[in-house]
FIKOLZA-1660 file (N, C-alpha, C; in steps of 0.1 Angstrom, whole numbers, plus 5000, padded with zeros to 4 digits):
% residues 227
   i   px   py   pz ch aa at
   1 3194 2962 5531  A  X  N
   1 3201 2950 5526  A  X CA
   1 3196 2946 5512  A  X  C
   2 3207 2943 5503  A  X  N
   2 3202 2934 5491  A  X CA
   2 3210 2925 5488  A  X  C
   3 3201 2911 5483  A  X  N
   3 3209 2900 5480  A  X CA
   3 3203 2892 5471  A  X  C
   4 3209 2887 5463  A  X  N
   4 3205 2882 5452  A  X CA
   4 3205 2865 5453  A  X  C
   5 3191 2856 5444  A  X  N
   5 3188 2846 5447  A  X CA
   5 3188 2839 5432  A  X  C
   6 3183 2829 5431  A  X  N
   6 3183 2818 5422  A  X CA
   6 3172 2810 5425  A  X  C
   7 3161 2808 5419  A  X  N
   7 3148 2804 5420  A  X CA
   7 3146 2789 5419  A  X  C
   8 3139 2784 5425  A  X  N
   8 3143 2764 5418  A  X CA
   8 3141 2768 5403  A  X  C
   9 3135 2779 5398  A  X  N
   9 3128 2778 5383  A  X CA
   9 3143 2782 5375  A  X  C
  10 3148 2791 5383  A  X  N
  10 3160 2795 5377  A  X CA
  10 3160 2808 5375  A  X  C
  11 3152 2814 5373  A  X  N
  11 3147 2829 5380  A  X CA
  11 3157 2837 5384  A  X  C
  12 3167 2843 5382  A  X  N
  12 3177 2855 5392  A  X CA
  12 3165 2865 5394  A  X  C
  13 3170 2868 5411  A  X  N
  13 3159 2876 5415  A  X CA
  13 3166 2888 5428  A  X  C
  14 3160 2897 5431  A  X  N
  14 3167 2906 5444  A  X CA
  14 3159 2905 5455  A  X  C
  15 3163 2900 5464  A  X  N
  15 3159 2907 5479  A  X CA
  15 3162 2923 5485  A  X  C
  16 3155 2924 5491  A  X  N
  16 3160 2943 5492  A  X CA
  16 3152 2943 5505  A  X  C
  17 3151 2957 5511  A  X  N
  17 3144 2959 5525  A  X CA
  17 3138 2970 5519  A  X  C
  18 3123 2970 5521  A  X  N
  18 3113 2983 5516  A  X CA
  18 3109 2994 5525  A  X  C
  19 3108 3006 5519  A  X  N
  19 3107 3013 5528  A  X CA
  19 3099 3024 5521  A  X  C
  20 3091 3035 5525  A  X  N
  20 3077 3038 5524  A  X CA
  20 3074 3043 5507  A  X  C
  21 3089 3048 5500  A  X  N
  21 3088 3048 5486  A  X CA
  21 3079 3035 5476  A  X  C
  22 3082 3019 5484  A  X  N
  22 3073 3013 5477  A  X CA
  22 3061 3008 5483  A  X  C
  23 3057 3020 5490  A  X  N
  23 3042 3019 5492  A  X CA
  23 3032 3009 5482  A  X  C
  24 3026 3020 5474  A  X  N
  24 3022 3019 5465  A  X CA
  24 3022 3006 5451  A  X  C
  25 3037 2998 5454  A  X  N
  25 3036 2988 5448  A  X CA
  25 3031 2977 5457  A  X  C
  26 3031 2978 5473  A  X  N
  26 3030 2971 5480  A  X CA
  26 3014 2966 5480  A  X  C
  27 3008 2977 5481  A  X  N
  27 2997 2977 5480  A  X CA
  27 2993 2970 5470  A  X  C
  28 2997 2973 5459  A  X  N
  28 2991 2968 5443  A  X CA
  28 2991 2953 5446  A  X  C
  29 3003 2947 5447  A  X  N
  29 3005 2935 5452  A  X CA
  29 2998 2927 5463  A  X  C
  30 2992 2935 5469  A  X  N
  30 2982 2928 5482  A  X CA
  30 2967 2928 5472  A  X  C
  31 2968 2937 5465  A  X  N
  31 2951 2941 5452  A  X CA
  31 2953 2925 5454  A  X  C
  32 2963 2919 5441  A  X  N
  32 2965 2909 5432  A  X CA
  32 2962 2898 5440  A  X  C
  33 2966 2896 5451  A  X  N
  33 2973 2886 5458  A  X CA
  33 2956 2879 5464  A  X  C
  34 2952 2894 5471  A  X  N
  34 2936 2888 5476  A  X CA
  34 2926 2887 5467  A  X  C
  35 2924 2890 5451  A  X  N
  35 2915 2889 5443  A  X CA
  35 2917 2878 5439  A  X  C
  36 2932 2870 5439  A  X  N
  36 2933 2856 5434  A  X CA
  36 2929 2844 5447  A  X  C
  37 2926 2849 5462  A  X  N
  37 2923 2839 5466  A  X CA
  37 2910 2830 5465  A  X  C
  38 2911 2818 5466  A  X  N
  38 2902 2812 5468  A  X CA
  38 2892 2809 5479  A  X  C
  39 2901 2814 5492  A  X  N
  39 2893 2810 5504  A  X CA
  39 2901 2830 5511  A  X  C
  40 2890 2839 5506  A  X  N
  40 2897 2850 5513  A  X CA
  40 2901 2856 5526  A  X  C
  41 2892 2844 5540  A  X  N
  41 2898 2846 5550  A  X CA
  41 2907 2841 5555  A  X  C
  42 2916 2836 5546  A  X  N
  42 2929 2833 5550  A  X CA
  42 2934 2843 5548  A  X  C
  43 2931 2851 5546  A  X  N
  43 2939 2864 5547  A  X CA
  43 2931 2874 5554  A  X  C
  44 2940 2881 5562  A  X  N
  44 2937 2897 5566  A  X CA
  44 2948 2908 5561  A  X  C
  45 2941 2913 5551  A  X  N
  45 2947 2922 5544  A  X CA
  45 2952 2939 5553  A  X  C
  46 2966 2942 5553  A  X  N
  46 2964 2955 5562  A  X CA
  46 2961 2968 5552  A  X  C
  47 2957 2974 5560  A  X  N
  47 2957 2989 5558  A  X CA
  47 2967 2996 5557  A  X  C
  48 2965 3008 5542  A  X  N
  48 2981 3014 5539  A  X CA
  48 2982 3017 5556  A  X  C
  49 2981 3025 5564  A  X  N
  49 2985 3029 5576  A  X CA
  49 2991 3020 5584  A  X  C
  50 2983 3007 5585  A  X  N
  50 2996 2993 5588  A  X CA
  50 3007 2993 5578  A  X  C
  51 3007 2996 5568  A  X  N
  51 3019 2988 5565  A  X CA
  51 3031 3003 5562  A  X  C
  52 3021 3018 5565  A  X  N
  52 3035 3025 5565  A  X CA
  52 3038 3026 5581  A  X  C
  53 3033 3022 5595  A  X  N
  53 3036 3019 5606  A  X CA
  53 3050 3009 5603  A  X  C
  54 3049 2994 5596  A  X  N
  54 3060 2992 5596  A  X CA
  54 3071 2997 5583  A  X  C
  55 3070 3003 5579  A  X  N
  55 3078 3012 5568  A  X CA
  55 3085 3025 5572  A  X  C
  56 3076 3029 5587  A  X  N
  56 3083 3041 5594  A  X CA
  56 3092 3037 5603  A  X  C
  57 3095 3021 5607  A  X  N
  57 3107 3019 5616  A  X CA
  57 3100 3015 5627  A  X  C
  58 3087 3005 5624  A  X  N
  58 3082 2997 5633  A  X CA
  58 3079 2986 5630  A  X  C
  59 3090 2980 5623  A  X  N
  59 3097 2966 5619  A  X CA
  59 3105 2970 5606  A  X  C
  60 3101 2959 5599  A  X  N
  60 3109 2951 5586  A  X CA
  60 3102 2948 5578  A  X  C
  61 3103 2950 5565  A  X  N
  61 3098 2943 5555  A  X CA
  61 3109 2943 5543  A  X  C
  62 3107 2931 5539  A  X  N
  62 3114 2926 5530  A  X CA
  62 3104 2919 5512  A  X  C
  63 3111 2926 5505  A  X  N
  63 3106 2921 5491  A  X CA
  63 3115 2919 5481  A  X  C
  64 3108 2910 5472  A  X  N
  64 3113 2900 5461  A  X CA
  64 3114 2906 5446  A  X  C
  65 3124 2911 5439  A  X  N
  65 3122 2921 5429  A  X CA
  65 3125 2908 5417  A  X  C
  66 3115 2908 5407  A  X  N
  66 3119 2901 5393  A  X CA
  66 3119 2911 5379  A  X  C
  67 3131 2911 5377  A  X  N
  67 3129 2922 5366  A  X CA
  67 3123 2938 5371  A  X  C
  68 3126 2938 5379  A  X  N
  68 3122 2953 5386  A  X CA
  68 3106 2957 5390  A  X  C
  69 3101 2943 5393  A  X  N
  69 3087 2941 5396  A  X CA
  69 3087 2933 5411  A  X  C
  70 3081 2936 5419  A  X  N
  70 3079 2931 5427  A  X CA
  70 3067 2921 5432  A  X  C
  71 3074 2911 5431  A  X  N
  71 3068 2895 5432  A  X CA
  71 3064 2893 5441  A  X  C
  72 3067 2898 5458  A  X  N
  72 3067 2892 5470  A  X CA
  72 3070 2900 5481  A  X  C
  73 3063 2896 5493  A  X  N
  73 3071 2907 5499  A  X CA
  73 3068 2902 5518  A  X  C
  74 3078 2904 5529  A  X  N
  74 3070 2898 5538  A  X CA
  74 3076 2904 5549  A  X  C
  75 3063 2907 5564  A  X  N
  75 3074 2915 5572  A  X CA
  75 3069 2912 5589  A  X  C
  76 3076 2917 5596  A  X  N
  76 3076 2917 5607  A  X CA
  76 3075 2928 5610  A  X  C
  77 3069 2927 5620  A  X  N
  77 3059 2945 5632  A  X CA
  77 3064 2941 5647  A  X  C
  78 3069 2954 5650  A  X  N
  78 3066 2957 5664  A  X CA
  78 3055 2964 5667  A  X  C
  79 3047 2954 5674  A  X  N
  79 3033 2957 5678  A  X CA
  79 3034 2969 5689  A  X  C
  80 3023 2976 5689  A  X  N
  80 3018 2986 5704  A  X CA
  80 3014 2975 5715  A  X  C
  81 3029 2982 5721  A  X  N
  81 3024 2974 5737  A  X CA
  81 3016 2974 5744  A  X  C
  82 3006 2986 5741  A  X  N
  82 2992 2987 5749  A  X CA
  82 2980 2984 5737  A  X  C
  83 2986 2974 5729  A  X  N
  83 2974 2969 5717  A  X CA
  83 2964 2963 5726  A  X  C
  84 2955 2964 5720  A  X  N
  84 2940 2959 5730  A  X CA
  84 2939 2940 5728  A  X  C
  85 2943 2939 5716  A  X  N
  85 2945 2925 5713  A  X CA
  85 2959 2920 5710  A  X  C
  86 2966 2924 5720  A  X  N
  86 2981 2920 5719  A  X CA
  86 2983 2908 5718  A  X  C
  87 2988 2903 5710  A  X  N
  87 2995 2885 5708  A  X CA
  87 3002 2874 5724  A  X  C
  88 3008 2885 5730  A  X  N
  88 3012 2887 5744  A  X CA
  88 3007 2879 5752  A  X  C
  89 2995 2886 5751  A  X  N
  89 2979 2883 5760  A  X CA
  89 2981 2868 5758  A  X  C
  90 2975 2861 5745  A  X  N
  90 2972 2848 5742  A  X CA
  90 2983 2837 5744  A  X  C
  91 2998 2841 5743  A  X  N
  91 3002 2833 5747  A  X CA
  91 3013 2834 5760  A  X  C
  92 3005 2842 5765  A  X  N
  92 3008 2839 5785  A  X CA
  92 3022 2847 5787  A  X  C
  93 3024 2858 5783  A  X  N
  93 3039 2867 5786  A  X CA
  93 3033 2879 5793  A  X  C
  94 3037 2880 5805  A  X  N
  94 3034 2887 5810  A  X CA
  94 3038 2902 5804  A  X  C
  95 3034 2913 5806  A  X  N
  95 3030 2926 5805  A  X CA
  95 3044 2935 5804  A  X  C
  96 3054 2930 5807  A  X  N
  96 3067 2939 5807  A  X CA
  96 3074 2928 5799  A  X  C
  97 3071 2920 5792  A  X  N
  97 3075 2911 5781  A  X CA
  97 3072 2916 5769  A  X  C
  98 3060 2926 5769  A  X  N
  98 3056 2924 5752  A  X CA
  98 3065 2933 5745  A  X  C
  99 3070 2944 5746  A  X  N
  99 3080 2951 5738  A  X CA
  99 3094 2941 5736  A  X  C
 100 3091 2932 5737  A  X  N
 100 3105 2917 5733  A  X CA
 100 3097 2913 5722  A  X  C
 101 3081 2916 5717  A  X  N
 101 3074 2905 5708  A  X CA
 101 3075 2911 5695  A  X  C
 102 3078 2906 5681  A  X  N
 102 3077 2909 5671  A  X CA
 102 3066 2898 5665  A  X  C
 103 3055 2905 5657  A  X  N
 103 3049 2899 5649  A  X CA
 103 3057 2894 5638  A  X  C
 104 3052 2880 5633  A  X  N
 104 3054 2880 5621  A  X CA
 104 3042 2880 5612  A  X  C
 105 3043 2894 5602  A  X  N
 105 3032 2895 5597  A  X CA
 105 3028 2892 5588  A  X  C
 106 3019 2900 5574  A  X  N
 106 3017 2894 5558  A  X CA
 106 3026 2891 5551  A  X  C
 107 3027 2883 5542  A  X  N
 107 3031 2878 5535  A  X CA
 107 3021 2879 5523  A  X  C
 108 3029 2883 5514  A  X  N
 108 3018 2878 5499  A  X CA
 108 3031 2878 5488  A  X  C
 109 3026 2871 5478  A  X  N
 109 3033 2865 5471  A  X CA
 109 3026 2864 5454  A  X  C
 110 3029 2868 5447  A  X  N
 110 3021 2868 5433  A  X CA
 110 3021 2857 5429  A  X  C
 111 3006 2857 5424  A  X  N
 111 2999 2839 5422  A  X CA
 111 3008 2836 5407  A  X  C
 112 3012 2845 5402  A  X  N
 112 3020 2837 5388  A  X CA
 112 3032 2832 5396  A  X  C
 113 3042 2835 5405  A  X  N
 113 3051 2831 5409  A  X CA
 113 3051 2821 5423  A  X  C
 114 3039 2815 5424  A  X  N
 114 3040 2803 5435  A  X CA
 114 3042 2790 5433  A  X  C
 115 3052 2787 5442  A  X  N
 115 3059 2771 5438  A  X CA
 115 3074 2772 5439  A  X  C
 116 3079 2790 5440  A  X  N
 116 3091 2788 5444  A  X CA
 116 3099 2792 5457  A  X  C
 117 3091 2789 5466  A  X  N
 117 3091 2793 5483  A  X CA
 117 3100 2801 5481  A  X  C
 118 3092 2809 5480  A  X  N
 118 3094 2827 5484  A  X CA
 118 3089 2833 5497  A  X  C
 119 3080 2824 5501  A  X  N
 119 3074 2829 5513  A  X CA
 119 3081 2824 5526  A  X  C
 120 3088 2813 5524  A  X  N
 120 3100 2803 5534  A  X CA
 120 3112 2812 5531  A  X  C
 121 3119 2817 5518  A  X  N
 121 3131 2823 5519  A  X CA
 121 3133 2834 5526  A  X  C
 122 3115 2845 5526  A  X  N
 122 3119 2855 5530  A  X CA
 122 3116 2855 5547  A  X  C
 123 3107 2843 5551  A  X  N
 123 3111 2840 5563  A  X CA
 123 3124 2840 5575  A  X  C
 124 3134 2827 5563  A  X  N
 124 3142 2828 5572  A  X CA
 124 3152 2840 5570  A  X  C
 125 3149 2846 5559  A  X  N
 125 3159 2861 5560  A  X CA
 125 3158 2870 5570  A  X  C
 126 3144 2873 5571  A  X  N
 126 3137 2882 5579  A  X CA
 126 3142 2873 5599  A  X  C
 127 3142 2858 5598  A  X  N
 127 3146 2856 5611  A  X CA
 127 3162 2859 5614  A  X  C
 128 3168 2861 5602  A  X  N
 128 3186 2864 5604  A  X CA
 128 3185 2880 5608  A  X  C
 129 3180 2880 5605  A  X  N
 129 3176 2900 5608  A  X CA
 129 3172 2907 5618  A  X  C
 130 3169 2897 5625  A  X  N
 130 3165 2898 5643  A  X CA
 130 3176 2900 5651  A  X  C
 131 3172 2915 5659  A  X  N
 131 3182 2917 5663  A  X CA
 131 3178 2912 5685  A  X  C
 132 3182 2900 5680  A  X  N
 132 3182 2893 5694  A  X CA
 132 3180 2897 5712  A  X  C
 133 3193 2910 5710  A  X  N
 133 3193 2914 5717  A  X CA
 133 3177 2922 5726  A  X  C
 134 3174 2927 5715  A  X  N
 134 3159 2935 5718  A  X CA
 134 3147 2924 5717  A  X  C
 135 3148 2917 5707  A  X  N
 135 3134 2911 5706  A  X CA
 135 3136 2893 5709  A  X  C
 136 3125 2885 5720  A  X  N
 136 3129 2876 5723  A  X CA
 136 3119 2865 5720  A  X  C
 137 3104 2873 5711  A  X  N
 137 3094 2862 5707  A  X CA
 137 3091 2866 5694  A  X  C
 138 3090 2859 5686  A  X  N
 138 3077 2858 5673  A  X CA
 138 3063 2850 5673  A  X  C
 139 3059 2862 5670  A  X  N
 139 3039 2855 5674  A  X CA
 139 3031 2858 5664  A  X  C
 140 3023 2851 5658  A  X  N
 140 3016 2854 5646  A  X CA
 140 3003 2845 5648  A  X  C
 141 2991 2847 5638  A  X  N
 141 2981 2836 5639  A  X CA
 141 2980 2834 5625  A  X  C
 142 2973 2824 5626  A  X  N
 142 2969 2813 5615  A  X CA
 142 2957 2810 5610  A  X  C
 143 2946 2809 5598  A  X  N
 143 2938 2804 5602  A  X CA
 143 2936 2784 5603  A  X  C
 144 2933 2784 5608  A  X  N
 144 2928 2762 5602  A  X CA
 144 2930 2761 5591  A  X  C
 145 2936 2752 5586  A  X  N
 145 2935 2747 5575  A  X CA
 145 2940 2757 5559  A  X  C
 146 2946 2771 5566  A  X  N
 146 2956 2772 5558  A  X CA
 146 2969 2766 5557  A  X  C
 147 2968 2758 5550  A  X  N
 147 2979 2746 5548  A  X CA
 147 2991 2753 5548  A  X  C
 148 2996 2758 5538  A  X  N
 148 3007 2765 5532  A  X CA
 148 3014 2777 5542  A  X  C
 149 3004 2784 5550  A  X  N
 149 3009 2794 5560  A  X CA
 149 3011 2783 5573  A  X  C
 150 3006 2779 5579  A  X  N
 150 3007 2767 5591  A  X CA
 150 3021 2761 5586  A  X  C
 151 3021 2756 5576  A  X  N
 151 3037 2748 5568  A  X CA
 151 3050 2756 5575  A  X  C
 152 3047 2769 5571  A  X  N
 152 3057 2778 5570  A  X CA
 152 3060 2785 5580  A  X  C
 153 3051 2785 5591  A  X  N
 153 3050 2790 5605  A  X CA
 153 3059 2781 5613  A  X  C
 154 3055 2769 5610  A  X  N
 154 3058 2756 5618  A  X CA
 154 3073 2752 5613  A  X  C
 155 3079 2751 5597  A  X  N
 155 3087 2751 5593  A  X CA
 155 3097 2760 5597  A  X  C
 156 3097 2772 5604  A  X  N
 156 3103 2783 5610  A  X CA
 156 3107 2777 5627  A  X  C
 157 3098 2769 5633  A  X  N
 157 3103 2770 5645  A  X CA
 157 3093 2773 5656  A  X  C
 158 3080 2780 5652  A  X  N
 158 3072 2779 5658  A  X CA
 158 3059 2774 5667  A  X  C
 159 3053 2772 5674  A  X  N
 159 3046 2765 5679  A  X CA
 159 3036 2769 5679  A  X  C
 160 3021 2759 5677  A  X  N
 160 3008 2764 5680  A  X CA
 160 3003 2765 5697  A  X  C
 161 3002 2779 5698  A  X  N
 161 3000 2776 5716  A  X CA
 161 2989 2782 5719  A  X  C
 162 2976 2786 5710  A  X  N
 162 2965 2789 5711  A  X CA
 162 2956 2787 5698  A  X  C
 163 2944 2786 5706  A  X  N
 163 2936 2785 5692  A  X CA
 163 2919 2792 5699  A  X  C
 164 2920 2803 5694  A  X  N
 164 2913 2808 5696  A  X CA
 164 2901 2819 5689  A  X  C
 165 2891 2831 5687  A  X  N
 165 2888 2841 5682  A  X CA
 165 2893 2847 5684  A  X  C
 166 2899 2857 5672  A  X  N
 166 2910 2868 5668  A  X CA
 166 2899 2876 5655  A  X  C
 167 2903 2889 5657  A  X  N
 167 2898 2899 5644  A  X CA
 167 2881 2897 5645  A  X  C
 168 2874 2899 5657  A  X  N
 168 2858 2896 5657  A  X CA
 168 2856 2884 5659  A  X  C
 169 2852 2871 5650  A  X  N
 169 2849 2859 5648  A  X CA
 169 2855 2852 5646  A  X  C
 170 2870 2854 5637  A  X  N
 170 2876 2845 5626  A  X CA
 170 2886 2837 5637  A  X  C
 171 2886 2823 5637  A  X  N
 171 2888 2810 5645  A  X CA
 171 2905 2814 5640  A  X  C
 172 2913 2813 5652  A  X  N
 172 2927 2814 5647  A  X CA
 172 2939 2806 5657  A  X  C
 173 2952 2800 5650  A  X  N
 173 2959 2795 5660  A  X CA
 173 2969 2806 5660  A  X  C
 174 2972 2805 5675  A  X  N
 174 2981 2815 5677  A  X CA
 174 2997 2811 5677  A  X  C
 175 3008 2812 5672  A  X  N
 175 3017 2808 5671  A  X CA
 175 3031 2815 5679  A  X  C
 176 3040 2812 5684  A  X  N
 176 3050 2819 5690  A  X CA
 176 3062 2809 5689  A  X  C
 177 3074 2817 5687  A  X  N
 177 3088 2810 5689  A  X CA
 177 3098 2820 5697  A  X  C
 178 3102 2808 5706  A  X  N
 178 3113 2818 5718  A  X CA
 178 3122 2816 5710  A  X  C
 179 3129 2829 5704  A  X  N
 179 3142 2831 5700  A  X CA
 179 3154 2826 5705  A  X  C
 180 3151 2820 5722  A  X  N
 180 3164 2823 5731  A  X CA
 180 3160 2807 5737  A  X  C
 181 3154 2800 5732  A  X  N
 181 3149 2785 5736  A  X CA
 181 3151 2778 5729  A  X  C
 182 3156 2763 5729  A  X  N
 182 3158 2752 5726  A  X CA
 182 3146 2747 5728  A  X  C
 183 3135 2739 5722  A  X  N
 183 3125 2729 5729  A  X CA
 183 3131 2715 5730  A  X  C
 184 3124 2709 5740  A  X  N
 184 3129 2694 5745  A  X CA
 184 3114 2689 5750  A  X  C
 185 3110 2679 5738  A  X  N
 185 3098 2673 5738  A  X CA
 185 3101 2660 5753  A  X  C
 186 3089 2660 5759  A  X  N
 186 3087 2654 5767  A  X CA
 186 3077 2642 5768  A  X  C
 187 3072 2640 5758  A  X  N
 187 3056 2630 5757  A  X CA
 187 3060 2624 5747  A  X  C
 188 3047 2614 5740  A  X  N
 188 3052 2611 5731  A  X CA
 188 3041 2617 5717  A  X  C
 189 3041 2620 5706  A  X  N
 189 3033 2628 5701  A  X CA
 189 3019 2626 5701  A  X  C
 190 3007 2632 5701  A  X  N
 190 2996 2630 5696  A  X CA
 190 2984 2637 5687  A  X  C
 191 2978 2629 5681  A  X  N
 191 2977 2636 5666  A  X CA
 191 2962 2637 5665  A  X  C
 192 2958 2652 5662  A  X  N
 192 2941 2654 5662  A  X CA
 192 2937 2660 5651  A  X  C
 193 2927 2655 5644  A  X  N
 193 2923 2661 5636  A  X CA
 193 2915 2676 5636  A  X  C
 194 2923 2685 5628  A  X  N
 194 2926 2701 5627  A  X CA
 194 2911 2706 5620  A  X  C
 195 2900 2697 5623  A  X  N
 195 2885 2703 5625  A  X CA
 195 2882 2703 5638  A  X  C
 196 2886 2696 5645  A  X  N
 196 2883 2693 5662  A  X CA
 196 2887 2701 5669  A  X  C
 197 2882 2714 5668  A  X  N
 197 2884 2725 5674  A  X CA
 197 2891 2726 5691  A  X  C
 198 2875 2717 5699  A  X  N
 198 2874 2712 5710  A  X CA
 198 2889 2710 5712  A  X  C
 199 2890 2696 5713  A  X  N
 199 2896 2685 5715  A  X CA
 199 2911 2700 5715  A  X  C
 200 2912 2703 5705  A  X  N
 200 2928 2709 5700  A  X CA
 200 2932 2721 5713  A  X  C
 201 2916 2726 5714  A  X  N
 201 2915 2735 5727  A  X CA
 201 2922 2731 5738  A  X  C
 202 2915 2719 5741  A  X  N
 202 2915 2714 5754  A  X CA
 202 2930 2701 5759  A  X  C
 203 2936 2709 5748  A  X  N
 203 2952 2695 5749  A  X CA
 203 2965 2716 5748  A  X  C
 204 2957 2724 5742  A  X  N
 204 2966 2733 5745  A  X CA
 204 2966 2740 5757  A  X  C
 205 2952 2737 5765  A  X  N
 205 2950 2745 5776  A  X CA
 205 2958 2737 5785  A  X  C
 206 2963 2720 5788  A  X  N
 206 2966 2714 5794  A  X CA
 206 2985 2714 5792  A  X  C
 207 2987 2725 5786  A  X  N
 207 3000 2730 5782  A  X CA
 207 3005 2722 5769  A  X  C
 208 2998 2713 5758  A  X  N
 208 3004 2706 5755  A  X CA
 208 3007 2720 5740  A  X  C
 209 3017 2716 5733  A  X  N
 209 3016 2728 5715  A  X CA
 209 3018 2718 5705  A  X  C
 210 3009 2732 5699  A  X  N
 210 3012 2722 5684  A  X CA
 210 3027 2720 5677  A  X  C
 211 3033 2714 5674  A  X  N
 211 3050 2712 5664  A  X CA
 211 3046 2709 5650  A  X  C
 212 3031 2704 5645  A  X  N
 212 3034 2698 5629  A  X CA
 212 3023 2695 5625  A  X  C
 213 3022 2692 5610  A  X  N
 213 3007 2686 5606  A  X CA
 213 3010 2681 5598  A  X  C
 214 3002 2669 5595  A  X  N
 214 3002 2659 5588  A  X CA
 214 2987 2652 5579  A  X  C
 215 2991 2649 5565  A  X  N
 215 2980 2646 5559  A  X CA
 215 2978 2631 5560  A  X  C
 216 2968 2627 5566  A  X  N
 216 2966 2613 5565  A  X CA
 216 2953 2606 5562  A  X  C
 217 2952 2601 5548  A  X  N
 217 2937 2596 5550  A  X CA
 217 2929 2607 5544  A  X  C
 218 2935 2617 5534  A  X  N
 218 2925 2629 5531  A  X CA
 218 2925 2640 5542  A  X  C
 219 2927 2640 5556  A  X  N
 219 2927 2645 5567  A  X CA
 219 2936 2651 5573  A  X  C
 220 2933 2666 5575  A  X  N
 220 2948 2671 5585  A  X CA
 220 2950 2671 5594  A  X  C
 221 2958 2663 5602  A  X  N
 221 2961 2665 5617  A  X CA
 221 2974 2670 5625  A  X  C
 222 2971 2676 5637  A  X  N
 222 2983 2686 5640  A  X CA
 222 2989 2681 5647  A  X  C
 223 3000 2677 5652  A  X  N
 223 3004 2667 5659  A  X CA
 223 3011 2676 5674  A  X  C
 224 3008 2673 5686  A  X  N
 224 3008 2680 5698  A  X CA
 224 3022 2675 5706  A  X  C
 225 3029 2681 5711  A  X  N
 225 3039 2674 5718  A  X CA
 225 3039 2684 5734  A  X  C
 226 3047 2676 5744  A  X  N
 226 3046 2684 5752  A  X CA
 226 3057 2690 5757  A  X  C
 227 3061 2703 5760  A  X  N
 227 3079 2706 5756  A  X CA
 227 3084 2711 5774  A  X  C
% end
């Protein structure tokens, strides 16, 4: 697929679907992306082998070409159903469910071009791209307090319905949206501050998810509903 966009900046730009020819730039682009962060475990960077897994036709990826340079790029994986740390697992689908799950995976985005949600456009392109019939969840994790990835998780439709250790140590919310669900909030909202690990634990274990965060007071809190 290719389709052309218009930047708030004003920018004409291409969308395209990548496939293992831009290896190589993909990579470069992940160099850039993690030497400019400031807080590097917000990211988990994949391995070329991850990302030509999904380049051989085990997902999607989509990228942002400016001037024939690639700005951006972001994708979805169909995970191994016999993954040892399947997404699955964490948020409660049983075992002949998980080949319905598509990750939603990296995203990176070149630090000269941030501010023009490129990482939300190629979201919801990549969600029009779902082919429904076969896949019926998107699950991804998060870390705390990455603002900007949480925004855009949540802005998609998804919910926080774990929060737990993922990748060794690293503290992570686990996120999922039923493709084939409407939610219908039932409670009335309640709002915890997204240090209180505990507390966030122990309102998701009682079924309740996260839907949103909010800054209040210098402070971010996630606001829990029950669906």
């Amino acid at each position: 697929m290719r389709q052309e966009l218009t930047l708030r900046n004003g920018q004409m730009v291409e969308v395209r679907q990548l496939g293992m020819e831009q290896l190589p730039e993909i990579l470069s682009l992940q160099e850039r992306v993690y030497a400019a962060l400031d807080t590097k475990e917000f990211l988990e960077p994949l391995k070329e082998q991850e990302f030509a897994y999904i380049l051989g036709g085990k997902g999607i990826m989509l990228g942002v070409y400016l001037d024939g340079k690639l700005i951006a790029f972001r994708a979805m994986m169909e995970p191994d159903v016999n993954e040892e740390e399947h997404l699955g697992l964490d948020v409660g689908l049983a075992k002949e469910e998980f080949p319905t799950v598509l990750y939603s995976e990296i995203t990176n985005v070149d630090p000269e071009q941030r501010g023009n949600s490129l990482q939300r456009i190629l979201g919801k392109i990549l969600l029009s791209e779902i082919d429904q019939e076969k896949h019926r969840y998107i699950c991804t994790t998060v870390a705390p307090f990455n603002i900007a990835s949480l925004k855009d998780k949540l802005d998609l439709g998804m919910h926080i319905v774990s929060l737990k250790e993922k990748y060794g140590t690293k503290m992570r919310y686990i996120l999922m949206k039923n493709l084939t669900a409407r939610p219908v909030y039932r409670a009335a909202a309640v709002f915890i501050t997204m240090g209180n690990i505990e507390r966030q634990q122990e309102m998701l274990k009682k079924g309740w998810v996260g839907v949103g965060i909010v800054l209040e007071e210098d402070e971010w809190k996630v606001e829990f509903r029950k669906i």
